[in-house]
TIVOLUM-496790 format. One record per residue (C-alpha): x, y, z; residue in three letters. Coordinates in steps of 0.05 Angstrom, whole numbers, padded with zeros to 5 digits, always signed. Layout:
! TIVOLUM-496790
XYZala...
//
This chain:
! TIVOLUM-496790
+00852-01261-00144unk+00806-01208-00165unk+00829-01136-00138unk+00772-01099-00092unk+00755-01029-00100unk+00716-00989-00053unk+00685-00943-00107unk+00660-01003-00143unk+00616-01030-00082unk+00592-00965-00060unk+00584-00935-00126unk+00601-00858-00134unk+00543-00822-00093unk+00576-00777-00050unk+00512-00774-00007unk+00517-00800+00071unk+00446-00787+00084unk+00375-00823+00060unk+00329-00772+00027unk+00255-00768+00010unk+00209-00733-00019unk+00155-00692+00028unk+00084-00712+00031unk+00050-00662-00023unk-00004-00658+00031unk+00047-00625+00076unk+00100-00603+00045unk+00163-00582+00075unk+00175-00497+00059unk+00229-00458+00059unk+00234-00381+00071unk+00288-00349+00032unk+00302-00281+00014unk+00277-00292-00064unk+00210-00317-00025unk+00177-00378-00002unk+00189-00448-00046unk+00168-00524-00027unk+00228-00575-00026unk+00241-00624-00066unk+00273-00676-00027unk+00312-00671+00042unk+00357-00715+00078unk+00399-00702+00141unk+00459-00670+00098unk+00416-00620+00055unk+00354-00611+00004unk+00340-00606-00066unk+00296-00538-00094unk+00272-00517-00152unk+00308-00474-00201unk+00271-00413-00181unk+00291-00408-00106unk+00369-00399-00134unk+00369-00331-00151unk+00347-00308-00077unk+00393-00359-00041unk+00457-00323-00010unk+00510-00371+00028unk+00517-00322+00077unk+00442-00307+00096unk+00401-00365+00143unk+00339-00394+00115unk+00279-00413+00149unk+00254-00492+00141unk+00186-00500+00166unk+00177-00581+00178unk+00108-00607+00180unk+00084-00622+00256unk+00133-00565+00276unk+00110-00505+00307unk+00187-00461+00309unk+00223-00458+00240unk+00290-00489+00230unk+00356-00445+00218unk+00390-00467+00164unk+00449-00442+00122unk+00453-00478+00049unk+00507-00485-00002unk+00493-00504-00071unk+00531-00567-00092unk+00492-00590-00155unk+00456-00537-00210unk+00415-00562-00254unk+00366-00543-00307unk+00295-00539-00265unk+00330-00556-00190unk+00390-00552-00146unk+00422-00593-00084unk+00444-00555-00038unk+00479-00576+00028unk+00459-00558+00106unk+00524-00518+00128unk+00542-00515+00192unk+00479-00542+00221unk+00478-00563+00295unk+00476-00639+00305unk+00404-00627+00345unk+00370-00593+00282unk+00398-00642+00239unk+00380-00705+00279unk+00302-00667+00278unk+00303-00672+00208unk+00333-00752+00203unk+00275-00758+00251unk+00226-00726+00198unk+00269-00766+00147unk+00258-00827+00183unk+00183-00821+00193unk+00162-00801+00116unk+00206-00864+00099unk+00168-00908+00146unk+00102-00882+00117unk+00128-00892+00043unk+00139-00957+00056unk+00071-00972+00093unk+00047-00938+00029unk+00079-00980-00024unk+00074-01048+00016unk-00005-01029+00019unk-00009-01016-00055unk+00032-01079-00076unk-00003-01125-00030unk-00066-01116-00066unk-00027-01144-00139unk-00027-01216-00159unk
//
């Protein structure tokens, strides 16, 4: 009998939260001190950024997220878990569980519409 390991169904990604990418027609911005940069990706645990909103990012200091179809900005405290060469992940610390189920609903929504998208596209192949 074959011995089951956890780590080898579930892979190593750490990550307990779908992400996606924004729509580029409305992206989602953040306001940090270094200035004002478009994300990446977001999910319900945290974001990914580009290399250049880094060097303003402080663990201690609150960031603004504005979220398309929002009119109030999101408070959000980040911690950099992954640096790489032209982005970073960084995590939501801290965040209350209303914010972050506002941004699984976001999540949610731009996954639905992805979908809608690439179902549309592929229908009209062979």
């Amino acid at each position: 009998m074959a011995d089951l390991n956890i780590d080898n169904l579930m892979g190593r990604d750490r990550r307990q939260f779908y992400r996606v990418a924004p729509s580029v027609e409305e992206p989602i911005i953040i306001k940090i001190a270094g200035g004002v940069f478009p994300l990446i990706e977001i999910s319900g645990g945290g974001c990914s950024l580009p290399i250049a909103a880094h060097s303003g990012l402080s663990d201690a200091a609150s960031q603004e997220l504005c979220l398309p179809g929002r009119s109030s900005a999101i408070k959000v405290q980040l911690r950099v878990v992954n640096l790489g060469e032209k982005t970073f992940g960084a995590e939501f610390v801290g965040l209350d569980e209303e914010l972050r189920e506002v941004i699984c609903t976001y999540v949610r929504s731009r996954e639905i519409e992805l979908v809608r998208r690439f179902r549309g596209q592929a229908s009209g192949t062979c």
